[in-house]
C-alpha positions as CSV (number, residue, x, y, z in Angstrom):
1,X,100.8,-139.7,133.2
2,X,101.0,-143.1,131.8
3,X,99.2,-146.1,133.1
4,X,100.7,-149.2,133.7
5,X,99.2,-151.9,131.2
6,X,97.4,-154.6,133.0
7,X,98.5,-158.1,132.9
8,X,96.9,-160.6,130.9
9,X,97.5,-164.7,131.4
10,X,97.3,-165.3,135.5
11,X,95.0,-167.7,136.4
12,X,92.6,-168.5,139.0
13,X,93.3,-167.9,142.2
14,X,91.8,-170.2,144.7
15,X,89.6,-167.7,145.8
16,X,87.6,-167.9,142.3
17,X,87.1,-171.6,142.6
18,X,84.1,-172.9,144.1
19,X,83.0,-176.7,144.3
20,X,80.5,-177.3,142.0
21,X,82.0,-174.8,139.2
22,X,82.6,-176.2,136.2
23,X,84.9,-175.2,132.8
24,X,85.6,-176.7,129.5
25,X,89.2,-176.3,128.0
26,X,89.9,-175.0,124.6
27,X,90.6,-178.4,122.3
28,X,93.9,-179.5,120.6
29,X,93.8,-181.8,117.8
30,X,96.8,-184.6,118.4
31,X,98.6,-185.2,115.6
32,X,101.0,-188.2,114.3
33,X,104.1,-185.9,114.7
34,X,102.9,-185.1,118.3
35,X,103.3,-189.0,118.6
36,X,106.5,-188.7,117.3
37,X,107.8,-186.6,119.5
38,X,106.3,-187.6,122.7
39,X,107.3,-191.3,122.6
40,X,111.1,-190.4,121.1
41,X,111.4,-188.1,124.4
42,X,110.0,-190.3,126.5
43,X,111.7,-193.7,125.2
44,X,107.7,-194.9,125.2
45,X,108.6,-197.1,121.8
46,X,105.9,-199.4,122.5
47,X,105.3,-201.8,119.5
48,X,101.6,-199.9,119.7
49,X,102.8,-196.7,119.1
50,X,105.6,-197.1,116.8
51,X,104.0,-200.1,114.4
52,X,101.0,-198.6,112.5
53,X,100.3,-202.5,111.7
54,X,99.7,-203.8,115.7
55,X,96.4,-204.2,117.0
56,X,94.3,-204.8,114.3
57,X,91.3,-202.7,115.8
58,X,92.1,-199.2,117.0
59,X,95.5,-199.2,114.6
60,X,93.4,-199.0,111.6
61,X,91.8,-195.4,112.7
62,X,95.5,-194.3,112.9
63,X,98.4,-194.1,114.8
64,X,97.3,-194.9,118.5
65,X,98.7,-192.1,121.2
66,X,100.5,-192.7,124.6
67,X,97.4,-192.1,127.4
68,X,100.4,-189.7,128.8
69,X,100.4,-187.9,125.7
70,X,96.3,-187.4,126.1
71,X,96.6,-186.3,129.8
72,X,99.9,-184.3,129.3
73,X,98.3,-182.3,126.3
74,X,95.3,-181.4,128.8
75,X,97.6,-180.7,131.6
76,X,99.2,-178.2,129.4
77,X,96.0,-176.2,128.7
78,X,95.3,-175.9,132.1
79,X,99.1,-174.2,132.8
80,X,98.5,-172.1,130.2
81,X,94.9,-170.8,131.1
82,X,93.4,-172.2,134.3
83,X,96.5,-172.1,136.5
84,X,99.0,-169.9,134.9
85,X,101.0,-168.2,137.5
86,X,98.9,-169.3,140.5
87,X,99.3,-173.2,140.1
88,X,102.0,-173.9,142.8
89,X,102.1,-177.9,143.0
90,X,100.5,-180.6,141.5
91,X,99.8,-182.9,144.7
92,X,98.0,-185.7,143.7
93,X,96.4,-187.7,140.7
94,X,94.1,-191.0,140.3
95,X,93.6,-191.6,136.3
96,X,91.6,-193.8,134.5
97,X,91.9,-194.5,130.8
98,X,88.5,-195.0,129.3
99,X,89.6,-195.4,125.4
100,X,92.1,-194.8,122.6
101,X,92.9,-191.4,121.3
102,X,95.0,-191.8,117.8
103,X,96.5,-189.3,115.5
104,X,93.4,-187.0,114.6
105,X,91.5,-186.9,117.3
106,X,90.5,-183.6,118.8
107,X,90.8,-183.3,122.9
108,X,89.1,-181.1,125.3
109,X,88.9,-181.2,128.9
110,X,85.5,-180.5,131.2
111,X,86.8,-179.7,134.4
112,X,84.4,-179.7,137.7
113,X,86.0,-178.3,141.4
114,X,85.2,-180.9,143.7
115,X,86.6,-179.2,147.1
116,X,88.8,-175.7,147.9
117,X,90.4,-176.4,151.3
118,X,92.6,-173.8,152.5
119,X,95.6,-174.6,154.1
120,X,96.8,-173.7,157.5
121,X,99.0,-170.8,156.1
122,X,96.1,-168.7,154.3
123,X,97.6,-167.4,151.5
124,X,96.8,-171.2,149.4
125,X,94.4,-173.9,149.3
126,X,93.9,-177.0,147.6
127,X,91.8,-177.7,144.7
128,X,90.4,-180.9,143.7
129,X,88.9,-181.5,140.3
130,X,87.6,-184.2,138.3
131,X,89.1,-183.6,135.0
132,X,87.1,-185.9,132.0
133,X,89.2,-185.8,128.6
134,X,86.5,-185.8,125.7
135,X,87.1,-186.5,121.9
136,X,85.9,-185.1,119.2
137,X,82.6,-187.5,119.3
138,X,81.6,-186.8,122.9
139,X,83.3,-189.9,124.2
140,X,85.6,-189.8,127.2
141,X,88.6,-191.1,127.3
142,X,90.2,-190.1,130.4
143,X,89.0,-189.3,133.2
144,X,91.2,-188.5,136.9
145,X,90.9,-186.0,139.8
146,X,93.8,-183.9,140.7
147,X,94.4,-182.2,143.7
148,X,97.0,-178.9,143.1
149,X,97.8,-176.1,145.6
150,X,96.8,-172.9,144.0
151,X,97.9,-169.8,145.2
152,X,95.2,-167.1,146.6
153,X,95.5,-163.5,146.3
């Protein structure tokens, strides 16, 4: 008889969060063609991301990234590990950007639950988390709670 193979990729369901717990996100390096890209889809052509030669301080480290990029880029890691598959909304977000990320920096995420409320129906709750984007040298850059409605099992 041949067993079925287990899945591999869901994510948390909101049964496995607990205020207080905290996790740190694998890191992506941003890149100048990651610039590129986001502000041509976007339409974000900003003199400060397009001109290498604005801003005489923070352009000279390199080409200065869209704080969307930054908080997009993070947002992704969490689909992909944290919230794959059980991640049903994203309800709510207050962000604060704390400093420049340019091309070359290397981004992770330390994520703490601040409250699981389930919701009237059972079946889903809402998590709130403080998400605080770190570079490469400790610093953060962003920080902003979010508030998602995460399936339960």
């Amino acid at each position: 008889m041949t067993q079925s193979p287990r899945l591999v990729g869901p994510g948390f369901y909101w049964q496995d969060f607990s205020a207080g717990d905290r996790y740190r996100t694998l890191a992506r390096t941003i890149t100048e063609a990651d610039i590129i890209a986001f502000v041509g889809v976007t339409g974000m052509t900003e003199v400060l991301f397009t001109d290498q030669t604005f801003g005489q301080g923070v352009a000279a480290r390199g080409r200065v990234a869209p704080a969307a990029l930054t908080y997009t880029l993070i947002e992704g890691i969490q689909c992909q590990t944290l919230i794959q598959a059980t991640g049903l909304a994203l309800l709510e977000v207050d962000k604060k950007v704390l400093a420049p990320v340019t091309a070359g920096d290397t981004v992770h995420a330390i994520v703490e639950v601040l409250e699981v409320r389930q919701t009237s129906k059972g079946n889903r709750a809402v998590v709130t988390t403080r998400n605080d984007i770190v570079n490469q040298n400790g610093e953060a850059v962003i920080t902003y709670t979010a508030k998602r409605l995460i399936a339960g099992r």
